[in-house]
C-alpha atoms as an extended CHARMM CRD file, in Angstrom:
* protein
*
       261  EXT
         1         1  UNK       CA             -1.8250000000       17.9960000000      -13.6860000000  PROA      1               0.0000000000
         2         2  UNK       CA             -2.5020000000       15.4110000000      -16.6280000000  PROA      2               0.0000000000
         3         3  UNK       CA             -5.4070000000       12.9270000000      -16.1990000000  PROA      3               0.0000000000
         4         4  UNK       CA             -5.3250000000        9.1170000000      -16.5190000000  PROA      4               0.0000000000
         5         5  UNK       CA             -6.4640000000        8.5230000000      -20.6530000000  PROA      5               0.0000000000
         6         6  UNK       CA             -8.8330000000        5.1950000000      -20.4390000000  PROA      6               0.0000000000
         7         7  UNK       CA            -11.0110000000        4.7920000000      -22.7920000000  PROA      7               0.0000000000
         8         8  UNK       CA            -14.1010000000        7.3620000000      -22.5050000000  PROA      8               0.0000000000
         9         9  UNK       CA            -14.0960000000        8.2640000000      -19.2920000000  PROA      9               0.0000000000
        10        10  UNK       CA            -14.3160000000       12.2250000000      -18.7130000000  PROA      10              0.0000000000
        11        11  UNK       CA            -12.7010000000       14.0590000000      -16.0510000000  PROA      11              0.0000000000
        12        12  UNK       CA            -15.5400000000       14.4890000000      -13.4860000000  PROA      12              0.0000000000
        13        13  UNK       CA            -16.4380000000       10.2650000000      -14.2410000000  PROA      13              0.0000000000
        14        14  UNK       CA            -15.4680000000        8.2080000000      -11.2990000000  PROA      14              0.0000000000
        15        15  UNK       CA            -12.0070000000        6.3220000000      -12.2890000000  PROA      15              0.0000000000
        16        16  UNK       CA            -13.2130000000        3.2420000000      -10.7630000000  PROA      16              0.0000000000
        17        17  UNK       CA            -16.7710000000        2.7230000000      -11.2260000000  PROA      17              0.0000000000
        18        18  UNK       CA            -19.2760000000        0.6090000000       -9.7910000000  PROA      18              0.0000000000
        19        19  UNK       CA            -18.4280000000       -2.4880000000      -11.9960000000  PROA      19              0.0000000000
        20        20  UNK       CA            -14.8860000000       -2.5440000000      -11.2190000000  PROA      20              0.0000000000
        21        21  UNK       CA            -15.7500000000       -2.6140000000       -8.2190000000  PROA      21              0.0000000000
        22        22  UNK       CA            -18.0480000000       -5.4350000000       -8.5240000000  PROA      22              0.0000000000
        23        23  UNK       CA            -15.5840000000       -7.7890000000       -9.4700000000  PROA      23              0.0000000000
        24        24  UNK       CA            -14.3290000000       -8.5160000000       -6.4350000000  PROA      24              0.0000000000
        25        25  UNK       CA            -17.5680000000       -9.6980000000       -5.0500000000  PROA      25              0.0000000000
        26        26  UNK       CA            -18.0440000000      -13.6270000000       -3.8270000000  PROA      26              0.0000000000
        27        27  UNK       CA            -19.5980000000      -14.7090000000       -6.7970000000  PROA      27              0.0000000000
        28        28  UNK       CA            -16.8860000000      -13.3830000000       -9.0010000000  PROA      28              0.0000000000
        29        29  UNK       CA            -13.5350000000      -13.7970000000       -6.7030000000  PROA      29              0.0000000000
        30        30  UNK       CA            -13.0190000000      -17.7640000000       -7.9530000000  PROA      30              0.0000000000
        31        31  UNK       CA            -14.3520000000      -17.1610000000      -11.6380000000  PROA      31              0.0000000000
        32        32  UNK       CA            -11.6920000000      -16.8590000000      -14.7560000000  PROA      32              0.0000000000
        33        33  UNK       CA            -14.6930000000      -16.0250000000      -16.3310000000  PROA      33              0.0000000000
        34        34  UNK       CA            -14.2270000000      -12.3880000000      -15.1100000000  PROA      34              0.0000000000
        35        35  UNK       CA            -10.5860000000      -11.7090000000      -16.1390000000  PROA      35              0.0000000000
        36        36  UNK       CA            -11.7490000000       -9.8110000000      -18.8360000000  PROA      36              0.0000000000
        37        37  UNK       CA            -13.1270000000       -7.3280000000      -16.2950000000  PROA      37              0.0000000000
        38        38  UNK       CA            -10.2220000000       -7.7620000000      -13.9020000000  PROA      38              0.0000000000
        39        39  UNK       CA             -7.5770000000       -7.1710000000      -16.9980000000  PROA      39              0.0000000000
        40        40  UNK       CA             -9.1530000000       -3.5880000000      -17.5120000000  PROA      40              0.0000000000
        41        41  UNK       CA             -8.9150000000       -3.0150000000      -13.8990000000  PROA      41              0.0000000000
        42        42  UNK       CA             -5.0790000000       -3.6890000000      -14.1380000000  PROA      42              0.0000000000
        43        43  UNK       CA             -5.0720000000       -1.4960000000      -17.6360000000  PROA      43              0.0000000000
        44        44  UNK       CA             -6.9060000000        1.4920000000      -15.4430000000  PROA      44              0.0000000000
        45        45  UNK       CA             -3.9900000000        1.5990000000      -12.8890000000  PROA      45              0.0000000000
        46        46  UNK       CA             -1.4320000000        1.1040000000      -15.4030000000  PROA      46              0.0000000000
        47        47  UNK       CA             -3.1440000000        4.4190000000      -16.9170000000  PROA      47              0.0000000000
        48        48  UNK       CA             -2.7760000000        5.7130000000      -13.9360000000  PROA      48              0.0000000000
        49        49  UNK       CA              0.7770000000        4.7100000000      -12.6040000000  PROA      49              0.0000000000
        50        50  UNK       CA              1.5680000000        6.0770000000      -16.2990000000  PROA      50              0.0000000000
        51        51  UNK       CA              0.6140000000        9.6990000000      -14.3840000000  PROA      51              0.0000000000
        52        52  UNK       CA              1.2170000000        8.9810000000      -11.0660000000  PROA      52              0.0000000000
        53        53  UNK       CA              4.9240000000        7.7250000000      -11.3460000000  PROA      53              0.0000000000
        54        54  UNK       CA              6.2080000000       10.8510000000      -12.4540000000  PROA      54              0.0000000000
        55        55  UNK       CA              4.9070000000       12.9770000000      -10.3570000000  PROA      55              0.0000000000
        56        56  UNK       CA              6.0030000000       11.0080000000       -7.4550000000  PROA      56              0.0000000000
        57        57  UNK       CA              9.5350000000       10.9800000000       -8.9100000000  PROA      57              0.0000000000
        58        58  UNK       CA              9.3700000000       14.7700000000       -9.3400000000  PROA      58              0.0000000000
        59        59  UNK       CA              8.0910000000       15.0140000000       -5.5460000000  PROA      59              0.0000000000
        60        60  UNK       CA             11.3330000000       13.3960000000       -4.7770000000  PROA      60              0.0000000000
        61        61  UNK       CA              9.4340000000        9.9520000000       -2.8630000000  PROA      61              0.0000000000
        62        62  UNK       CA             11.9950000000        7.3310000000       -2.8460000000  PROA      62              0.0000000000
        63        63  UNK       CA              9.4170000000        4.7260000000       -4.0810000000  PROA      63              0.0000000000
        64        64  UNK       CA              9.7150000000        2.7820000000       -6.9710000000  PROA      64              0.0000000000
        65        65  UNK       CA              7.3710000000        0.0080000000       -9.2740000000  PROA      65              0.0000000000
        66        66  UNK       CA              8.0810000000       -3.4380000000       -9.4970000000  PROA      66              0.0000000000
        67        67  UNK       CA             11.0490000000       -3.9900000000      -12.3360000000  PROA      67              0.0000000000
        68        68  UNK       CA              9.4360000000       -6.5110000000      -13.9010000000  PROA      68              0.0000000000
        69        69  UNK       CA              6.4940000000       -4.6320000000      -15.7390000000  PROA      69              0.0000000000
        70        70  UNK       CA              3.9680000000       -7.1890000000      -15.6180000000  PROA      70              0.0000000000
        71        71  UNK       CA              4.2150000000       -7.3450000000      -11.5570000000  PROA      71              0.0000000000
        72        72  UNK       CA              3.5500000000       -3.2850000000      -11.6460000000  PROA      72              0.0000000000
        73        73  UNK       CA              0.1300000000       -4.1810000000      -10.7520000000  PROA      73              0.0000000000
        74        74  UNK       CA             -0.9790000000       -7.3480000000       -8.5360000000  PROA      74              0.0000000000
        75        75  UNK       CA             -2.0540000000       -9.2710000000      -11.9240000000  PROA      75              0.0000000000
        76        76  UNK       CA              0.1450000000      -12.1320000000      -11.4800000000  PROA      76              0.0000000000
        77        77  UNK       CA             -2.5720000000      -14.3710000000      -10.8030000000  PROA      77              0.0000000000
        78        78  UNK       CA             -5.2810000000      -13.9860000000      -13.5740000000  PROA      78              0.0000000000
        79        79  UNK       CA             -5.8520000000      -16.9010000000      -15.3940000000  PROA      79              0.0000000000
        80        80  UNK       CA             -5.0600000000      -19.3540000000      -12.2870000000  PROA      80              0.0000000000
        81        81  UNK       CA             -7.7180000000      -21.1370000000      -10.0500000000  PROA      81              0.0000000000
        82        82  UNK       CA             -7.2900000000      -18.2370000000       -7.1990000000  PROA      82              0.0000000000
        83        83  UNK       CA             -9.9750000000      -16.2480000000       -4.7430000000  PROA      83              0.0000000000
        84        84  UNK       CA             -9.2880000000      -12.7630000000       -6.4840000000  PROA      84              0.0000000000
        85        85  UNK       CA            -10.4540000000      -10.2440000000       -3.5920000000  PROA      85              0.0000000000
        86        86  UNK       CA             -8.5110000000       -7.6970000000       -4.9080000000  PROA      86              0.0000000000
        87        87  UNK       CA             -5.7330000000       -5.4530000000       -6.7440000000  PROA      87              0.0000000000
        88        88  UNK       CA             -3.3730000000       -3.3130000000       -6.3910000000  PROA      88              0.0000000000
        89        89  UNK       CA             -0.9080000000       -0.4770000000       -8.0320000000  PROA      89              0.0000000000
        90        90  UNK       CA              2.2960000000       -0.8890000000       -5.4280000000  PROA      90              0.0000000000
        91        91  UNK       CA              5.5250000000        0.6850000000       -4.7800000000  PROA      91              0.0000000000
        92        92  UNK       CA              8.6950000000       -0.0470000000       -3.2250000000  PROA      92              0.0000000000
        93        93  UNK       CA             12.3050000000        0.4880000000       -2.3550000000  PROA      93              0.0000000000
        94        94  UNK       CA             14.3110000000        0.0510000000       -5.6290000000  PROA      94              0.0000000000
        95        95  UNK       CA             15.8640000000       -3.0990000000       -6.8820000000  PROA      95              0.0000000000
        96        96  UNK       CA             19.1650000000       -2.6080000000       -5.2850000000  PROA      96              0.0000000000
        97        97  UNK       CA             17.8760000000       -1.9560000000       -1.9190000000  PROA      97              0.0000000000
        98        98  UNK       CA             16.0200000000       -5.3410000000       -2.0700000000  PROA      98              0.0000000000
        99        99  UNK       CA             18.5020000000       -7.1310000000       -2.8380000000  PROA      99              0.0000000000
       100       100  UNK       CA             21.1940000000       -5.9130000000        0.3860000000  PROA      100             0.0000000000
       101       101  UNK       CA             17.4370000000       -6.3110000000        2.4830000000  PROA      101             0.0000000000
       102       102  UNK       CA             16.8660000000       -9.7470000000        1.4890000000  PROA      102             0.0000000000
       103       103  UNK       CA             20.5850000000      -11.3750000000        1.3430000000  PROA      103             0.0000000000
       104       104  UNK       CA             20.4400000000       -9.8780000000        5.2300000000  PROA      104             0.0000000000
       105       105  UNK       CA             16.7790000000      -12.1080000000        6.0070000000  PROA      105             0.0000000000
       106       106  UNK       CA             18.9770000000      -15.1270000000        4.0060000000  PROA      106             0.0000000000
       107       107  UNK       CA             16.3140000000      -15.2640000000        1.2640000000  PROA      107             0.0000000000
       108       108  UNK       CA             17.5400000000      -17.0860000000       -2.0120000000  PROA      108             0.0000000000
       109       109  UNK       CA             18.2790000000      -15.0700000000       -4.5230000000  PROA      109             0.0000000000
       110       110  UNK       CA             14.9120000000      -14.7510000000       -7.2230000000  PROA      110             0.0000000000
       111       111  UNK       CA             13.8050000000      -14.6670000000      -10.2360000000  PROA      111             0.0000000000
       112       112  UNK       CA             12.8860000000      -10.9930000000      -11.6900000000  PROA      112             0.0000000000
       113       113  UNK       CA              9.7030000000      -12.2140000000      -12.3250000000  PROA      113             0.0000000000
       114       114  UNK       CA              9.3080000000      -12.9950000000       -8.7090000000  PROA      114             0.0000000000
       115       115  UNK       CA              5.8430000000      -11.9460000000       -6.9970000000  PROA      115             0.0000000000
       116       116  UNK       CA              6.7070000000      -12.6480000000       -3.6940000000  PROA      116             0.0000000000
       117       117  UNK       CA              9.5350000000      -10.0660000000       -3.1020000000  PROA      117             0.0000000000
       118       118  UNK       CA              6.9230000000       -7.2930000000       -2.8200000000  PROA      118             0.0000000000
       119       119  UNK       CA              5.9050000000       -9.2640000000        0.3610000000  PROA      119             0.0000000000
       120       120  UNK       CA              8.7010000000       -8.8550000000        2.3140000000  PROA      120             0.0000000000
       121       121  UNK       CA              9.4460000000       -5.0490000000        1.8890000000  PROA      121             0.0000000000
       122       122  UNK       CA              7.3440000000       -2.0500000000        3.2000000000  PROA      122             0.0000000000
       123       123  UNK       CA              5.2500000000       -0.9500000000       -0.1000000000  PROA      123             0.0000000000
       124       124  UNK       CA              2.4710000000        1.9550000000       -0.6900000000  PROA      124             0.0000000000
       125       125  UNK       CA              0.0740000000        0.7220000000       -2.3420000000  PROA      125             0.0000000000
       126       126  UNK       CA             -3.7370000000        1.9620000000       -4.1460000000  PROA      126             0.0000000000
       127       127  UNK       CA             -6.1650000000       -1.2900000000       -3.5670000000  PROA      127             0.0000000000
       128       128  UNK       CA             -9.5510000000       -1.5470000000       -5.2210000000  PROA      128             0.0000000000
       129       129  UNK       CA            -11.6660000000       -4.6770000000       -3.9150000000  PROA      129             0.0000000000
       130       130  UNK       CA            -15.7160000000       -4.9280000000       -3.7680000000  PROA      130             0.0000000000
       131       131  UNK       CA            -16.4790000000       -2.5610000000       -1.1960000000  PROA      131             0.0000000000
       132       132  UNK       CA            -13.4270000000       -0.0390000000       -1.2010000000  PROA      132             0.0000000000
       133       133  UNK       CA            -10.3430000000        2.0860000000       -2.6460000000  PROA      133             0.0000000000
       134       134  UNK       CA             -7.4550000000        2.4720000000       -0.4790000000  PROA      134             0.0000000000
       135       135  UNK       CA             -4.6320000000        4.3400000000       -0.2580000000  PROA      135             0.0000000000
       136       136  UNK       CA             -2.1300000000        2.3010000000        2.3310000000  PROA      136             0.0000000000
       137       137  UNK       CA              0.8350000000        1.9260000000        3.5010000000  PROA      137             0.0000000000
       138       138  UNK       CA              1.5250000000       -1.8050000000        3.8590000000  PROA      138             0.0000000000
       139       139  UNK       CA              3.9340000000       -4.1670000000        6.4270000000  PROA      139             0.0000000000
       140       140  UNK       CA              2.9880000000       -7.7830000000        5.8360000000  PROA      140             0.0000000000
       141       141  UNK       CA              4.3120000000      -10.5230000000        8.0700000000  PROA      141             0.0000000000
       142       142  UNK       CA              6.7270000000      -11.0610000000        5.6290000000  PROA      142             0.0000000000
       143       143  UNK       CA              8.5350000000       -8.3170000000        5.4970000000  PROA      143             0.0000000000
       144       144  UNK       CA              9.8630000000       -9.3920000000        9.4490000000  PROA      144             0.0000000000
       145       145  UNK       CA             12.9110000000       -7.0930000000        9.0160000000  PROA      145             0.0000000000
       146       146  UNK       CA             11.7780000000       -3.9990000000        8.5580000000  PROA      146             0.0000000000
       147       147  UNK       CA              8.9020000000       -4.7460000000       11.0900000000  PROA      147             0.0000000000
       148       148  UNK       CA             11.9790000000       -5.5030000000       13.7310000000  PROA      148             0.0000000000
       149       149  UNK       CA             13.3910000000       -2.4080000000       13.1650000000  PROA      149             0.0000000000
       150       150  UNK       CA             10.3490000000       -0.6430000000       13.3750000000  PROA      150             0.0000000000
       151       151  UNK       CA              9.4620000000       -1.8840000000       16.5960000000  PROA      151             0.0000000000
       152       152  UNK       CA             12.8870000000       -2.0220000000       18.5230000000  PROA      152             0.0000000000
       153       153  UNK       CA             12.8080000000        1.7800000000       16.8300000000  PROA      153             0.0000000000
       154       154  UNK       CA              9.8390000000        2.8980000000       18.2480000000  PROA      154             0.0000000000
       155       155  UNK       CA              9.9990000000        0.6810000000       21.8030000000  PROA      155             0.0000000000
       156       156  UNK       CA             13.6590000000        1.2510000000       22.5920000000  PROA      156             0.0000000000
       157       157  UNK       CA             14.1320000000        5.0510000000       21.7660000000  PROA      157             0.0000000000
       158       158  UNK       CA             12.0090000000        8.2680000000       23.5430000000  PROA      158             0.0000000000
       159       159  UNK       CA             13.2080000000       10.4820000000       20.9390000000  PROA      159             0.0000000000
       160       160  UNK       CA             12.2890000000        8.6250000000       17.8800000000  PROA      160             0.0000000000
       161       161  UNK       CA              9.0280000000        7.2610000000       19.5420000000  PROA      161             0.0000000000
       162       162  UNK       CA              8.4360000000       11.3190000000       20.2950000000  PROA      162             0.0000000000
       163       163  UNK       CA              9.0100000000       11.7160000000       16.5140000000  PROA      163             0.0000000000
       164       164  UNK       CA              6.5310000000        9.5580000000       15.2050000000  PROA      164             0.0000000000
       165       165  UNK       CA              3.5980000000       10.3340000000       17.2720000000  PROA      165             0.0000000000
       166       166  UNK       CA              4.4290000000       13.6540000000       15.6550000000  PROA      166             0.0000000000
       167       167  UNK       CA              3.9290000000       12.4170000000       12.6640000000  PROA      167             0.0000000000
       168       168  UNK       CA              0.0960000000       10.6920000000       13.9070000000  PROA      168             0.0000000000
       169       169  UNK       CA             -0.4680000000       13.6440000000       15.1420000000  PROA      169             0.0000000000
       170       170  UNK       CA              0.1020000000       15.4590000000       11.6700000000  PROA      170             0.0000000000
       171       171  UNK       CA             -2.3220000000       13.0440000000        9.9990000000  PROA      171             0.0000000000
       172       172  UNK       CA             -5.3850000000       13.4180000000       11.7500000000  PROA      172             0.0000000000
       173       173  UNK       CA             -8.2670000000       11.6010000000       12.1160000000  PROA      173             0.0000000000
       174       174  UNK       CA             -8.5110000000       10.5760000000        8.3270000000  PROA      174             0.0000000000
       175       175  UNK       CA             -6.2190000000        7.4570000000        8.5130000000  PROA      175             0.0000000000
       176       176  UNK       CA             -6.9470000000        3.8630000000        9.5520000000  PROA      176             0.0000000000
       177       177  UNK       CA             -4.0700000000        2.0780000000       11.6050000000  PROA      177             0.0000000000
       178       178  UNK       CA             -4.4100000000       -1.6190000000       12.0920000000  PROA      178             0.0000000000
       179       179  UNK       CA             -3.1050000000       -4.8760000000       12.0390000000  PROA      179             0.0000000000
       180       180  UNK       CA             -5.2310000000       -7.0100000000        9.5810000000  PROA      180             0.0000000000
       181       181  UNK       CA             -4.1990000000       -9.2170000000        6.8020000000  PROA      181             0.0000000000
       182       182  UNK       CA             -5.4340000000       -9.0570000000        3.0750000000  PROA      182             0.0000000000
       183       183  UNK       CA             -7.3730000000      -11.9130000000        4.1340000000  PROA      183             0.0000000000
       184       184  UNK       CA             -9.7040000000      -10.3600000000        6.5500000000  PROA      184             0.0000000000
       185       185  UNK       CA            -12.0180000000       -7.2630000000        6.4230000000  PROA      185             0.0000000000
       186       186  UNK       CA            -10.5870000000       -4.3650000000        7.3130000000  PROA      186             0.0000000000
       187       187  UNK       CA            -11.2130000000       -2.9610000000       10.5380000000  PROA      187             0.0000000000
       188       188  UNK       CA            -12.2490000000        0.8140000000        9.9590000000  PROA      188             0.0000000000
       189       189  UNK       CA            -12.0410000000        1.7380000000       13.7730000000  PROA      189             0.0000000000
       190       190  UNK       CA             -8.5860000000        2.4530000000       14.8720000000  PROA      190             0.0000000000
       191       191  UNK       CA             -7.6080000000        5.8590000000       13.7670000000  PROA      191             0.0000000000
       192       192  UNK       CA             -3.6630000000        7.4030000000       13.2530000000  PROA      192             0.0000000000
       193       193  UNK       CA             -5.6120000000       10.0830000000       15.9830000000  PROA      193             0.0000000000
       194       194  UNK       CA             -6.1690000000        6.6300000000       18.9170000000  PROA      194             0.0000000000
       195       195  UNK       CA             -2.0890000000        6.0010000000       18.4410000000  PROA      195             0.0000000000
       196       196  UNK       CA             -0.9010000000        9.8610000000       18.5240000000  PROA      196             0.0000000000
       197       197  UNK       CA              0.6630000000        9.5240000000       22.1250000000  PROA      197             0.0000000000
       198       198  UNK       CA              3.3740000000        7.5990000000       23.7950000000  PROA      198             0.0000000000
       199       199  UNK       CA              1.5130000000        5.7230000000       25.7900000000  PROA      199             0.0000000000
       200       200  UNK       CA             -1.1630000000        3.9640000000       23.7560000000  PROA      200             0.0000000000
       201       201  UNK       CA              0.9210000000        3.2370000000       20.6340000000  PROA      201             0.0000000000
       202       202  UNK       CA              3.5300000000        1.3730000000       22.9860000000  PROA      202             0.0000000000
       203       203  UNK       CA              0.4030000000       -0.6100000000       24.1280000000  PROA      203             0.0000000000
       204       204  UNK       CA             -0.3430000000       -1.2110000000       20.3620000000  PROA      204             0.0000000000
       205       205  UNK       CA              3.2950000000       -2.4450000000       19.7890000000  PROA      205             0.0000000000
       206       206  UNK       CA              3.4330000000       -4.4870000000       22.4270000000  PROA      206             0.0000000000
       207       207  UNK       CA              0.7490000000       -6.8220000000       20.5250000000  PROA      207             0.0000000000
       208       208  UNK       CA              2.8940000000       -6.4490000000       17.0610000000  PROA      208             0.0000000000
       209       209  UNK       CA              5.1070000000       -9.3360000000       16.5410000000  PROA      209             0.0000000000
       210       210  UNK       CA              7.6630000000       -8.8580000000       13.5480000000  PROA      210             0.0000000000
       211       211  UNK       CA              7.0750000000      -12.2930000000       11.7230000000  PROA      211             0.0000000000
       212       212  UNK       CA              3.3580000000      -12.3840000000       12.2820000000  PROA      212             0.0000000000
       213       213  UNK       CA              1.4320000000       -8.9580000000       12.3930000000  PROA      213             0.0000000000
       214       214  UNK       CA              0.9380000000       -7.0240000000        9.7310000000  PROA      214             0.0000000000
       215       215  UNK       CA              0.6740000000       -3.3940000000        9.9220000000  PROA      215             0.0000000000
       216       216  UNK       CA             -1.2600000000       -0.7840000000        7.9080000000  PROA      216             0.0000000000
       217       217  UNK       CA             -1.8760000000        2.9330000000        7.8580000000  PROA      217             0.0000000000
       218       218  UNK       CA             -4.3420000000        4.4830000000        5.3800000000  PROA      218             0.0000000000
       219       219  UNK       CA             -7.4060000000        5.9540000000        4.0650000000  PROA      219             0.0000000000
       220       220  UNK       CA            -10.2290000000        3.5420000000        2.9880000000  PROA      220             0.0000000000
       221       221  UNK       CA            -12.9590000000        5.3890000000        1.0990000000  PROA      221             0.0000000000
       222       222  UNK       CA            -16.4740000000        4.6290000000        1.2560000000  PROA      222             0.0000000000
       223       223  UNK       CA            -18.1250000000        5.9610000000       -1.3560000000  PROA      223             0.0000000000
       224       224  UNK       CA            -17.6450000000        4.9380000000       -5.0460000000  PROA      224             0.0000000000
       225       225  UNK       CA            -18.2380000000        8.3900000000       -6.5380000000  PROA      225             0.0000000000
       226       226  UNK       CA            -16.1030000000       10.1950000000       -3.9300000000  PROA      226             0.0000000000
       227       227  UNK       CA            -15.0150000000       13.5990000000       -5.5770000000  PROA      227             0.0000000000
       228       228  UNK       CA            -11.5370000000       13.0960000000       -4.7620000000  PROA      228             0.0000000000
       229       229  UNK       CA            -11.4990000000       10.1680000000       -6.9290000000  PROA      229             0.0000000000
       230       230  UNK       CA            -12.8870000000       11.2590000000      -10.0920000000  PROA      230             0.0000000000
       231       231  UNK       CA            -10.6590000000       10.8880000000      -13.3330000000  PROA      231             0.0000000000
       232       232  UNK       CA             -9.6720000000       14.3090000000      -12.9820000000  PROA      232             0.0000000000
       233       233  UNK       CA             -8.9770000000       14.4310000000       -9.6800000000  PROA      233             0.0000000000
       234       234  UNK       CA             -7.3140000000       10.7820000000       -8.3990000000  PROA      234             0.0000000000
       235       235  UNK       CA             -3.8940000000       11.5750000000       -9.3890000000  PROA      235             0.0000000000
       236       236  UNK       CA             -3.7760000000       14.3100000000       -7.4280000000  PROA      236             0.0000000000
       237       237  UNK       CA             -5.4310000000       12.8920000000       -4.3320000000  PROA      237             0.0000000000
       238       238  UNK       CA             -3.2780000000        9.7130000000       -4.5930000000  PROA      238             0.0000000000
       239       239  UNK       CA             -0.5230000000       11.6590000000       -4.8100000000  PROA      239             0.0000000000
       240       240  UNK       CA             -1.6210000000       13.7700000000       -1.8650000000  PROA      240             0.0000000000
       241       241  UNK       CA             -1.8730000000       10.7390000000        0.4460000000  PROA      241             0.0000000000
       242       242  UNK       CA              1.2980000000        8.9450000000       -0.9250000000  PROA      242             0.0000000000
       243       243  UNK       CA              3.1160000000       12.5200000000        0.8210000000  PROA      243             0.0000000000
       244       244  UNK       CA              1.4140000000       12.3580000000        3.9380000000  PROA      244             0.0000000000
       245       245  UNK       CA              1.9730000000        8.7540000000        4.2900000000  PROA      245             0.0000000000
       246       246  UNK       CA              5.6440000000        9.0810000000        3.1560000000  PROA      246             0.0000000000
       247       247  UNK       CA              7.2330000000       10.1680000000        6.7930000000  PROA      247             0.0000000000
       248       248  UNK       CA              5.8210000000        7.1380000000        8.2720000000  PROA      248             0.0000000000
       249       249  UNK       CA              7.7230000000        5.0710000000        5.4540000000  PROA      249             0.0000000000
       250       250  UNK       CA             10.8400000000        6.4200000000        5.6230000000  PROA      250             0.0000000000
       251       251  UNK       CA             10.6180000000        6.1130000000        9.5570000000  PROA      251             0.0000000000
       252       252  UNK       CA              9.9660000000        2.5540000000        9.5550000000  PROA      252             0.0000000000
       253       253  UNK       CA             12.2100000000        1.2700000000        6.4040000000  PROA      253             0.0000000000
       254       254  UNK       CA             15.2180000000       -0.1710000000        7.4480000000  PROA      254             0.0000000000
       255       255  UNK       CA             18.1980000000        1.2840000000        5.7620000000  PROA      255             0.0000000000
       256       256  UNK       CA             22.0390000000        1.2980000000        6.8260000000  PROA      256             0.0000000000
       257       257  UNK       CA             21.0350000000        4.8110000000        8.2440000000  PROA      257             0.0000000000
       258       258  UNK       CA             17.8390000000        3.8800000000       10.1530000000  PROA      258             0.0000000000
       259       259  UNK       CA             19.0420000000        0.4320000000       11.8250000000  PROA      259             0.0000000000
       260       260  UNK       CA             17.8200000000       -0.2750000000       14.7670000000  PROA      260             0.0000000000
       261       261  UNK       CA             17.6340000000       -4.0330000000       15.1450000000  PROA      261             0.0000000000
């Protein structure tokens, strides 16, 4: 499998280093001084979406970038006065799909520029702040319609709520499963392995609300030189976790074919 090309990094270097991470601390979040820094952070996943993409087509995951190029990666705000905490490489259903979605939550048509649509759709994301990498999937409170479906999926139906403690099962003890926003710190105790039977993830959804909650499943790593994350490796690993996590997606993304609102 290819490697990310950036610059002179060598294939057992750590793709995102100590400084990148570093410039999502508090005395850099609020600076424009450091957009410099952030804009090679954005370059290194476009490297790496450059690699990743097709292999994820040729996997056959039904996931797809933003269409306008620019909003690929989370970049949209460099250069304004915002509290940068961190960035992503993210992924969604196609253009098409987000259109019939949105027309059914009665959102305006947008812009193709438009940031916010990401919001309101299930996406799988990689996220780099100060203290982490993740690999995630991602429900914000936006994206109320797929979170309903979810939900009245999972609540209403034994077989399908059978189904997907399967598929908690079949992850392990590796991935994180929580509720908090991309405002808070993540909460690293919940794992896929607490939820894996009937009776404690109903106890979990009884606490989501579609609208509010947010949902995420995914591994946070810990270290900054993790093998698994070297240039030579990440694509691979990435790629790894974007398969594992992709069951869960499809379960939870409403489509004419999975409606259960």
């Amino acid at each position: 499998m290819n490697i990310p090309r950036f610059g002179d990094l060598q294939a057992n270097d750590p793709f995102f280093d100590r400084e990148d991470h570093a410039t999502f601390t508090s005395s850099k979040v609020i600076n424009s001084r450091y957009d410099k820094e952030r804009q090679r952070i954005r370059d290194k996943f476009l490297a790496l979406h450059d690699i990743l993409y097709p292999e994820m087509k040729r996997e056959g995951l039904d996931l797809h970038p933003h269409w306008h190029p620019p909003n690929i990666v989370s970049t949209w705000y460099i250069g304004r006065i915002e509290q940068i905490w961190f960035m992503k490489l993210r992924y969604l259903r196609s253009r098409a799909e987000v259109q019939v979605v949105e027309e059914k939550m009665g959102v305006p048509k947008l812009l193709d520029y438009s940031e916010t649509q990401y919001t309101k759709h299930p996406m799988m994301d990689i996220r780099i702040d100060s203290e982490y990498l993740a690999v995630e999937l991602l429900l914000t409170d936006k994206a109320w319609l797929d979170a309903q479906n979810f939900k009245s999926k999972v609540e209403k139906h034994k077989t399908e709520r059978q189904h997907l403690v399967r598929i908690l099962q079949d992850l392990g003890h590796d991935y994180i499963f929580g509720r908090w926003p991309d405002t808070s710190k993540p909460d690293l105790i919940k794992t896929t392995a607490d939820l894996a039977n009937e009776e404690r993830l109903l106890d979990w959804l009884s606490r989501f609300d579609p609208g509010y909650s947010w949902l995420r499943l995914g591994i946070w790593y810990t270290e900054y030189e993790d093998s698994r994350l070297t240039t030579g490796r990440i694509v691979e690993e990435v790629l790894y976790r974007f398969k594992q996590l992709y069951p869960v997606y499809q379960f939870l993304l409403w489509t004419p074919n999975n409606n259960f609102r």
